[in-house]
LUMFIRO-545511 format. One record per residue: x, y, z of N, C-alpha, C in turn; residue number from 0. Coordinates in pm, whole numbers. Each point is the difference from the previous one (the first is absolute). Example, Ala and Ser with C-alpha at 12.3 -4.5 7.8 and 13.67 -1.06 7.14 Angstrom:
// LUMFIRO-545511
(atom (1319, -569, 780), (-89, 119, 0), (90, 120, 0), 0)
(atom (-35, 105, -72), (82, 119, 6), (-77, 109, 73), 1)
END
This chain:
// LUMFIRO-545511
(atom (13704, 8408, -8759), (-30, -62, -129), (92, -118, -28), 0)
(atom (102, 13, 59), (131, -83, -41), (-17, -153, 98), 1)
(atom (-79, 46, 117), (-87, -152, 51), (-101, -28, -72), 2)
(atom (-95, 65, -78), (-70, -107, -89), (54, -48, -85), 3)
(atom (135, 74, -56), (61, -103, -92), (72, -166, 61), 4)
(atom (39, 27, 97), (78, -92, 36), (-79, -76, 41), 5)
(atom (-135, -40, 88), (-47, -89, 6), (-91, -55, -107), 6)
(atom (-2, 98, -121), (-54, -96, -120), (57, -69, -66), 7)
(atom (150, 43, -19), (138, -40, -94), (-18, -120, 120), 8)
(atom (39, -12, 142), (18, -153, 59), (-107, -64, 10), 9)
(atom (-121, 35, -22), (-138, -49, -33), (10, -129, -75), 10)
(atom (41, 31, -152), (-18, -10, -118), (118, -94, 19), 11)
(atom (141, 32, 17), (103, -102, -36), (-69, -87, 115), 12)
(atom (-55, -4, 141), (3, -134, 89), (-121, -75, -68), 13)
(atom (-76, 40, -55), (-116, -53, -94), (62, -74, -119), 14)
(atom (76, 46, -62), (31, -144, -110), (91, -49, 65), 15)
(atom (63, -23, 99), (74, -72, 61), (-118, -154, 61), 16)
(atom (-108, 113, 77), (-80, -143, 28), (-132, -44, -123), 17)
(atom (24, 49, -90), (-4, -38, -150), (52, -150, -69), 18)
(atom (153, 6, 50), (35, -64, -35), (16, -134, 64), 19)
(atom (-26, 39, 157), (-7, -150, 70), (-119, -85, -20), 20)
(atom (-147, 125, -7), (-98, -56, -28), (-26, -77, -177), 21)
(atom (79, 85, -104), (48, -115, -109), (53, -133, 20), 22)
(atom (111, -13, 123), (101, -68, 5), (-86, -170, 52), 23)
(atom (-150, 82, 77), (-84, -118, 55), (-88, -36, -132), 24)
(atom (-55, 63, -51), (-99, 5, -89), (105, -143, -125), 25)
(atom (109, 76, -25), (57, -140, -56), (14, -145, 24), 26)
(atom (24, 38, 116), (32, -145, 62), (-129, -80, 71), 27)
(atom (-129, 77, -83), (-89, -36, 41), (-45, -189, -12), 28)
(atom (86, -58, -105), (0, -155, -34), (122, -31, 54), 29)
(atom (106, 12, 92), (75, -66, -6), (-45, -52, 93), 30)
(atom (86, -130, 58), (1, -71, 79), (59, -3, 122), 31)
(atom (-87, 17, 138), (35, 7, 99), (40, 165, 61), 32)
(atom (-40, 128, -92), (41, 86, -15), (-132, 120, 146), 33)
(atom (113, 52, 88), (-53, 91, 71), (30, 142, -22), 34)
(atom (-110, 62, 9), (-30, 118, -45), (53, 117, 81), 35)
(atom (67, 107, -45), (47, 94, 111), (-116, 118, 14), 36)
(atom (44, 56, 121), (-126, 125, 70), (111, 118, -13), 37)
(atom (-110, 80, -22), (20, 144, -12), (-68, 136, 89), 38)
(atom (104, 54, 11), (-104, 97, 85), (79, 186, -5), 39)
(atom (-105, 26, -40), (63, 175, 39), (-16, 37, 109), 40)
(atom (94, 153, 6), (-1, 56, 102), (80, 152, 10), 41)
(atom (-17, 73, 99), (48, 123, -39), (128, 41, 124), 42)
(atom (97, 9, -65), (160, -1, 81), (36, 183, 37), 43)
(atom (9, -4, 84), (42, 175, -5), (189, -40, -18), 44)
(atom (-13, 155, -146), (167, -2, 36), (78, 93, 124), 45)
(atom (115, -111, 33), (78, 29, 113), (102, 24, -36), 46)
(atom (57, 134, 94), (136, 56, -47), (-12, 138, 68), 47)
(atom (137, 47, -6), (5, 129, 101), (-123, 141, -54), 48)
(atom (-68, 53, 123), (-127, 102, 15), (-115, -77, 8), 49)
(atom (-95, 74, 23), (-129, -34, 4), (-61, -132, -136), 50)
(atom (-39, -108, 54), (-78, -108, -110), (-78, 52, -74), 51)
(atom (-13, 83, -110), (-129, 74, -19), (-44, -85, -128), 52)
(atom (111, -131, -65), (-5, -57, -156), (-76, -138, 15), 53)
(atom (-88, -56, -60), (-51, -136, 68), (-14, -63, -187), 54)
(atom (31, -126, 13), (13, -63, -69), (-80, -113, -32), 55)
(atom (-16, -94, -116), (-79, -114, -1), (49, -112, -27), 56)
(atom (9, -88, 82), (105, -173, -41), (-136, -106, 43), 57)
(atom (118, -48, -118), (-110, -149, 6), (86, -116, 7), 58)
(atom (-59, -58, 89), (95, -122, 108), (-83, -132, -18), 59)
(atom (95, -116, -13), (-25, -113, -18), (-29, -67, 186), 60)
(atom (-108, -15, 66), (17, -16, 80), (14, -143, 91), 61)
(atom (9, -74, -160), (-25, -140, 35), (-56, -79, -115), 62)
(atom (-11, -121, -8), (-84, -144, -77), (-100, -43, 33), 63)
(atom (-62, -5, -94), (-152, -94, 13), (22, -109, 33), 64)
(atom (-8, -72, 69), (16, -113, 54), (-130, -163, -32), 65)
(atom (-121, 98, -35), (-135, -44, -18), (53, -172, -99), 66)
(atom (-21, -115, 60), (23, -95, -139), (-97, 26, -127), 67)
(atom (52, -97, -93), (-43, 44, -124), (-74, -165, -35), 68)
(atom (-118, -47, -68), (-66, -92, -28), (85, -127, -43), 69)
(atom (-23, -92, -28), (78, -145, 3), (-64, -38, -106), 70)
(atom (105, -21, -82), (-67, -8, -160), (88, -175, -17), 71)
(atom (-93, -69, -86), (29, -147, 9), (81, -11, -124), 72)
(atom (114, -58, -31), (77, -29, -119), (28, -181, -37), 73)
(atom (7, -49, 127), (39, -188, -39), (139, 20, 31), 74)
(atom (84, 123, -39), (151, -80, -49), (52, -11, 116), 75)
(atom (78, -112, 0), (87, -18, 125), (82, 85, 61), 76)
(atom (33, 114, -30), (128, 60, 0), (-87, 190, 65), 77)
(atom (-132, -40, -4), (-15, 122, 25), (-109, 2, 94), 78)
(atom (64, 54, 121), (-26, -13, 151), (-68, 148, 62), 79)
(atom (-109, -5, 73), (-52, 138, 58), (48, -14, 120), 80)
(atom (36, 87, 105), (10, 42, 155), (-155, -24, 68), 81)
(atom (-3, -50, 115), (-118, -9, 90), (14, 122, 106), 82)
(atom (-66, 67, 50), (11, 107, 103), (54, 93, -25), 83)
(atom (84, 49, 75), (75, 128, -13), (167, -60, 0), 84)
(atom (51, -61, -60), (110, -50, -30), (20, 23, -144), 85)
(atom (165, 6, 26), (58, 7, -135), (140, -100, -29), 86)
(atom (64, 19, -164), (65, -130, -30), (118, 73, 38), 87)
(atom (133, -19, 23), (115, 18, -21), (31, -7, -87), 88)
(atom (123, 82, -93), (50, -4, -102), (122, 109, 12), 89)
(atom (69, -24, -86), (169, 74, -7), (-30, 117, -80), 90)
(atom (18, 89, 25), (-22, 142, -94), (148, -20, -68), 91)
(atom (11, 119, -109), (115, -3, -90), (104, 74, 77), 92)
(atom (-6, 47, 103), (132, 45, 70), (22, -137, 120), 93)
(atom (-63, -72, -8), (46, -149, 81), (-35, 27, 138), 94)
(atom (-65, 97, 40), (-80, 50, 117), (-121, -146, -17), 95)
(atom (-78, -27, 146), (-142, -75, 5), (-113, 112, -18), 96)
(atom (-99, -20, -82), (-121, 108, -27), (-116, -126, 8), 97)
(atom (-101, 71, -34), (-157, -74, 46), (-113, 15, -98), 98)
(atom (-4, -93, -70), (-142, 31, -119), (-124, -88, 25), 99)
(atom (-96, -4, -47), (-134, -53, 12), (-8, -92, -143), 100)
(atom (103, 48, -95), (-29, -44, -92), (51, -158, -23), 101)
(atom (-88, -103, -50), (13, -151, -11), (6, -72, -107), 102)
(atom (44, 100, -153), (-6, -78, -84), (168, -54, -49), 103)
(atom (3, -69, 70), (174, -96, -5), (39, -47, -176), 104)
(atom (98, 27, -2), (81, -91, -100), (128, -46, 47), 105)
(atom (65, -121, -101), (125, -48, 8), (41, 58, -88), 106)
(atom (126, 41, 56), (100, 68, -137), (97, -101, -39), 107)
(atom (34, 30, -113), (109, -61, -45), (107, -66, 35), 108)
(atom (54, 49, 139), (62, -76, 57), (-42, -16, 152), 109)
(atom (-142, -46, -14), (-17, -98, 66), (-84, 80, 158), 110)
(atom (24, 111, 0), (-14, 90, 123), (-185, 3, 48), 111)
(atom (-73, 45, 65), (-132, -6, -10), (-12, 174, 31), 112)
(atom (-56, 91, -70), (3, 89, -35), (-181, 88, -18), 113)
(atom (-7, 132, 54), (-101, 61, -55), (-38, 4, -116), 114)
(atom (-106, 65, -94), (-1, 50, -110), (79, 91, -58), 115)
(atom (46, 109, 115), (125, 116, -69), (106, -81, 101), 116)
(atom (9, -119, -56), (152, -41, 12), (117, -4, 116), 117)
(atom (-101, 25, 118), (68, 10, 152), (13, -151, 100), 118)
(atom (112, -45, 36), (-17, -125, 58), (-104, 25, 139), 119)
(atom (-91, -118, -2), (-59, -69, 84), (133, -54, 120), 120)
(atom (-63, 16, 113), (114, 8, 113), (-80, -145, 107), 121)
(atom (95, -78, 50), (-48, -116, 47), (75, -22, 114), 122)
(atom (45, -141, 60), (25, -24, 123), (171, 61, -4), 123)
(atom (72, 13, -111), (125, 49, 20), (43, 103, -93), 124)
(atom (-121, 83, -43), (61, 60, -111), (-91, -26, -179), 125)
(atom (66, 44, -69), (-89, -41, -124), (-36, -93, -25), 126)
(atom (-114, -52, -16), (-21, -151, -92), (12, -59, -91), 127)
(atom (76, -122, 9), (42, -77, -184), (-92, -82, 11), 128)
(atom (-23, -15, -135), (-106, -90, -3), (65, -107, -108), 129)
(atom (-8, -177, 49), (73, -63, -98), (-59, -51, -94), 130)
(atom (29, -30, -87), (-108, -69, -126), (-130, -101, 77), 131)
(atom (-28, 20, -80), (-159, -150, 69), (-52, 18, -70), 132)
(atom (-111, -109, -17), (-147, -18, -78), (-99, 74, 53), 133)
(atom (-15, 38, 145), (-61, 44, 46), (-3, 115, 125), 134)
(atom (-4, 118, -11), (17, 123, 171), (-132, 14, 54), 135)
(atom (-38, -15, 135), (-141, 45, 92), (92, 61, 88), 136)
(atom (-79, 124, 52), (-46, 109, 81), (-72, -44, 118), 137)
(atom (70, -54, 113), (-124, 15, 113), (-50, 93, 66), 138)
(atom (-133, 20, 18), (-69, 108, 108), (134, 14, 104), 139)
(atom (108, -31, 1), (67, 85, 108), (159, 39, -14), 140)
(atom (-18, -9, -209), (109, 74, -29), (134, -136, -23), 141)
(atom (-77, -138, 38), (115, -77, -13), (-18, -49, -190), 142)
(atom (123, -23, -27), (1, -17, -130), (78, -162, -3), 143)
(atom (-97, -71, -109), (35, -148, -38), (-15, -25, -131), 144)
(atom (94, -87, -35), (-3, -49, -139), (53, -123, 7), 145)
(atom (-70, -62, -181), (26, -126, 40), (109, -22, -108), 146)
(atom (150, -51, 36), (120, -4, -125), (-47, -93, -80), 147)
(atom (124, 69, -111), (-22, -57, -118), (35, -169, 13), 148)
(atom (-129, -47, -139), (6, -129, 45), (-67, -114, 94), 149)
(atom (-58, 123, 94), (-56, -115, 105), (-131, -14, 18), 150)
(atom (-115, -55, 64), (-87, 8, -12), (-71, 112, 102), 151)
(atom (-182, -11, 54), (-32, 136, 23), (-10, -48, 163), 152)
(atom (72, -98, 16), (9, -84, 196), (102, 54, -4), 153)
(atom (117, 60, -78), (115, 33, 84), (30, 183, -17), 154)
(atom (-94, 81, 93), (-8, 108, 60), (123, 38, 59), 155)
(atom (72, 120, -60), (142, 49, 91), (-85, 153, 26), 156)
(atom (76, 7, 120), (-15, 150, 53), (150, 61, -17), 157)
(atom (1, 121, -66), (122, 76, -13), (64, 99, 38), 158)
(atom (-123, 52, 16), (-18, 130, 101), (-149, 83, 62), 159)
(atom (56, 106, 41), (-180, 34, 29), (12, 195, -15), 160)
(atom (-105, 21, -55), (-12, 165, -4), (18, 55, 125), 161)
(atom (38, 90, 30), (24, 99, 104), (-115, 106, -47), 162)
(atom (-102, -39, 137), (-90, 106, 27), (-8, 74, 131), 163)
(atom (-69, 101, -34), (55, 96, 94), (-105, 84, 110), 164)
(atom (2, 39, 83), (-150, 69, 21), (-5, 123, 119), 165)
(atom (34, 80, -79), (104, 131, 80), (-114, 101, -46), 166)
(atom (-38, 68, 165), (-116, 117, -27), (-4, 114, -100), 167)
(atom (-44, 58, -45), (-73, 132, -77), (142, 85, 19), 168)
(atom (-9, 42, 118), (149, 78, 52), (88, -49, 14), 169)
(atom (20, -106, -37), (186, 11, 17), (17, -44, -172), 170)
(atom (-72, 46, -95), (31, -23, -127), (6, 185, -66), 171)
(atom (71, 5, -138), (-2, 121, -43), (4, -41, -180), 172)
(atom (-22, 64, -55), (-34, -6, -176), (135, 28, -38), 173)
(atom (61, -61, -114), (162, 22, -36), (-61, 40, -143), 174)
(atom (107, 114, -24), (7, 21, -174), (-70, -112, -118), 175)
(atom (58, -150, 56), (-37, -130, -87), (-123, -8, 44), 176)
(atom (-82, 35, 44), (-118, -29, 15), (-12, -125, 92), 177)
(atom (86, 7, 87), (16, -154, 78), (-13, 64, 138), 178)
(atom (-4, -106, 123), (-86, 42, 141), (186, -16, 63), 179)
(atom (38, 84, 88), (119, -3, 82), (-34, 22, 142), 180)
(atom (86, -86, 79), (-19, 38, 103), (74, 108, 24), 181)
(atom (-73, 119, 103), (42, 122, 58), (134, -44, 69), 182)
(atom (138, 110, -77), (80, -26, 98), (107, -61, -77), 183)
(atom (-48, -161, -75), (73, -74, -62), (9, -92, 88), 184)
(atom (30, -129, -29), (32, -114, 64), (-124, -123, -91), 185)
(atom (26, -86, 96), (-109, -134, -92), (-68, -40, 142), 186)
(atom (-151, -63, -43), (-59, -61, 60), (-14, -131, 78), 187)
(atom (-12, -61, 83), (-14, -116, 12), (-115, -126, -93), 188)
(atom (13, -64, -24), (-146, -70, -43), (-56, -61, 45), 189)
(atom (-139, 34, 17), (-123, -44, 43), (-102, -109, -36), 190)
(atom (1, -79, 96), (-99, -117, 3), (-114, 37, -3), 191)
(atom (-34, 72, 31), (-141, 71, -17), (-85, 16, -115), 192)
(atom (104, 13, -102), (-54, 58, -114), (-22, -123, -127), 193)
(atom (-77, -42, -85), (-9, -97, -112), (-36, 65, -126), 194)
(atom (-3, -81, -64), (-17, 29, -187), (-102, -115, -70), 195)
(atom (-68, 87, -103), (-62, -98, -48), (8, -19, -154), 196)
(atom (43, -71, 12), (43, 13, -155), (-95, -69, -107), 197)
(atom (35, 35, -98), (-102, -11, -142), (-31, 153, -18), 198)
(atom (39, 77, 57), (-133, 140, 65), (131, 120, -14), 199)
(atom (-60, 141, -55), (74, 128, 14), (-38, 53, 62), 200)
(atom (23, 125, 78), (-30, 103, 62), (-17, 139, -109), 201)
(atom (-107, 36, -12), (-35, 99, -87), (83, 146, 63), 202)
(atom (12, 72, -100), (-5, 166, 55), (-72, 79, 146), 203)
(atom (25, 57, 61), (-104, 57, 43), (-42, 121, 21), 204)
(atom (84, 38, -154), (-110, 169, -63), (-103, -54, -52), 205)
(atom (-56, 135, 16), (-150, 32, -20), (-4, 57, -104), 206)
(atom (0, -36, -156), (14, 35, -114), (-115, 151, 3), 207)
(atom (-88, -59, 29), (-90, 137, -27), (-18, 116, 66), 208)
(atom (54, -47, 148), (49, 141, 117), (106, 45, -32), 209)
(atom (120, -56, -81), (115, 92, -78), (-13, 62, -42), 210)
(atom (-144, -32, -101), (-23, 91, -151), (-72, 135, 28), 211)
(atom (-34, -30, 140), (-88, 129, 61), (89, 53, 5), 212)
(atom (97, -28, 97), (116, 85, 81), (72, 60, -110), 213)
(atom (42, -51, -93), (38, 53, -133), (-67, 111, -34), 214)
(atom (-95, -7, -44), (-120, 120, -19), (53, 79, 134), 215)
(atom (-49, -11, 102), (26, 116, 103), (105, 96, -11), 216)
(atom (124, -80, -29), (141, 61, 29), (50, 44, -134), 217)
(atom (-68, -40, -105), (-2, 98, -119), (-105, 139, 30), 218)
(atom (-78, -30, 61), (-100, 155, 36), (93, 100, 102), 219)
(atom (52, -72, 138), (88, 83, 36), (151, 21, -49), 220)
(atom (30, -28, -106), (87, 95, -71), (-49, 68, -70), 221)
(atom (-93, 4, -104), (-23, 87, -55), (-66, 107, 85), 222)
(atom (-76, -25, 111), (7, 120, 78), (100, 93, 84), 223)
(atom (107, -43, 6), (117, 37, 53), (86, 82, -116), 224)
(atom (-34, -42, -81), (80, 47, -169), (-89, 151, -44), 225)
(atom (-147, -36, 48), (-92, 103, -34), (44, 123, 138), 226)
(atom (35, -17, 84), (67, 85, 130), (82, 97, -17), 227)
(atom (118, -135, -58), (140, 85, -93), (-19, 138, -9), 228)
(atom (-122, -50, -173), (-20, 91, -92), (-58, 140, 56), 229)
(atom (-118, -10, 107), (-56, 70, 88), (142, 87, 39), 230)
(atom (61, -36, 95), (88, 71, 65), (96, 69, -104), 231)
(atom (20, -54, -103), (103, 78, -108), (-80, 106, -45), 232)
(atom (-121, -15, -51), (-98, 123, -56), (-23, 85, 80), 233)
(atom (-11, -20, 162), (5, 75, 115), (107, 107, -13), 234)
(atom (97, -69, 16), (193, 3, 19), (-14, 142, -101), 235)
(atom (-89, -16, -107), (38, 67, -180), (-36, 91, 36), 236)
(atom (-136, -1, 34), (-107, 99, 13), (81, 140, 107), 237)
(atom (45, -94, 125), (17, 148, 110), (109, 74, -75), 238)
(atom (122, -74, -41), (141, 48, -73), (-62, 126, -52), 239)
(atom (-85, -35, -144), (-75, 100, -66), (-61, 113, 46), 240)
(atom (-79, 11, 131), (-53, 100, 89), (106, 75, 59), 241)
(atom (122, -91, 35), (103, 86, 60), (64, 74, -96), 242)
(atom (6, 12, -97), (79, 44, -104), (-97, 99, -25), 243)
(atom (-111, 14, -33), (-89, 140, 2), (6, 83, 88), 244)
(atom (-34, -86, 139), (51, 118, 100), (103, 50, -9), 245)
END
């Protein structure tokens, strides 16, 4: 009896666990440049001294959706989509190199060229400054020009260029920040291979309405796992009671 409890009790907790990843997509269903994580159950026998007789239920992240997400048109200069299976460089907040899809750039305040959550854009040596001008373009290959202050639109400077990247399926892994790392740690080289097109975002690529299923599902298997519990406790009640007559 004490194994139907235990694989309903780990039933139930690995179920809002992938509850919550499948929330975690369902949110980020608008952001930008945003890949979706996979889920998968499975049943673990517990190990430890005597016979395995206890089996358990985990649910394992076994990887990223990788699928791109639609190319939505904006005009602004500053906000650039990925072509192929490439991604941008950028500095995570522990000063490690990480990998996003996401292209909607700003200048900060002092001057830096920066994601939307505020992470430097990484270029031919490191972060990018960007100096005053009238004018910044984005080329299809990540090189960045502006024209200084003052001058007219014939005098084009190049300042630096994005660091793109284009490193397979497997040798990337999902970090806490929701950012792409390479397995292992270390930084990439950058790739000629890869361009940008800018005016243009890279959409999400959850599936707003296959969440909302999966949602539904994994609320049904807890409450069937919860309904188990109860089963096995009323069980549990019931024999106690018989033994006590006898």
């Amino acid at each position: 009896m004490d194994r139907n409890l235990y694989v309903a009790m780990s039933g139930a907790k690995q179920t809002l666990l992938a509850q919550a990843s499948n929330s975690n997509n369902l949110a980020n269903a608008n952001t930008v440049g945003f890949r979706a994580d996979l889920d998968q159950f499975r049943a673990m026998p517990v190990l430890g001294p005597g016979y395995p007789t206890r089996v358990y239920a985990l649910v394992e992240r076994p990887g990223v959706n990788f699928t791109h997400g639609a190319l939505q048109p904006t005009g602004r200069d500053l906000d650039v989509a990925v072509k192929g299976d490439g991604w941008i460089a950028v500095q995570a907040k522990d000063g490690a190199e990480a990998y996003t899809r996401a292209g909607d750039l700003r200048i900060s305040p002092e001057g830096l060229l920066q994601t939307s959550s505020g992470l430097p854009v990484l270029g031919n040596g490191g972060p990018i400054a960007i100096p005053d001008a009238e004018k910044l373009e984005i080329g299809s290959d990540g090189t960045i020009s502006v024209i200084p202050v003052g001058q007219n639109s014939t005098t084009l400077a190049v300042i630096d260029r994005i660091k793109l990247v284009s490193p397979s399926a497997d040798q990337l892994v999902k970090g806490n920040d929701g950012l792409l790392h390479l397995k292992g740690g270390g930084e990439l080289d950058p790739s000629d291979n890869i361009g940008l097109v800018s005016g243009r975002l890279e959409s999400s690529n959850v599936n707003a309405v296959e969440a909302m299923v999966n949602m539904i599902e994994l609320a049904r298997q807890f409450e069937l796992q919860v309904k188990m519990m109860k089963t096995v406790d009323e069980n549990s009640s019931t024999t106690a009671q018989m033994m006590r007559v006898a």
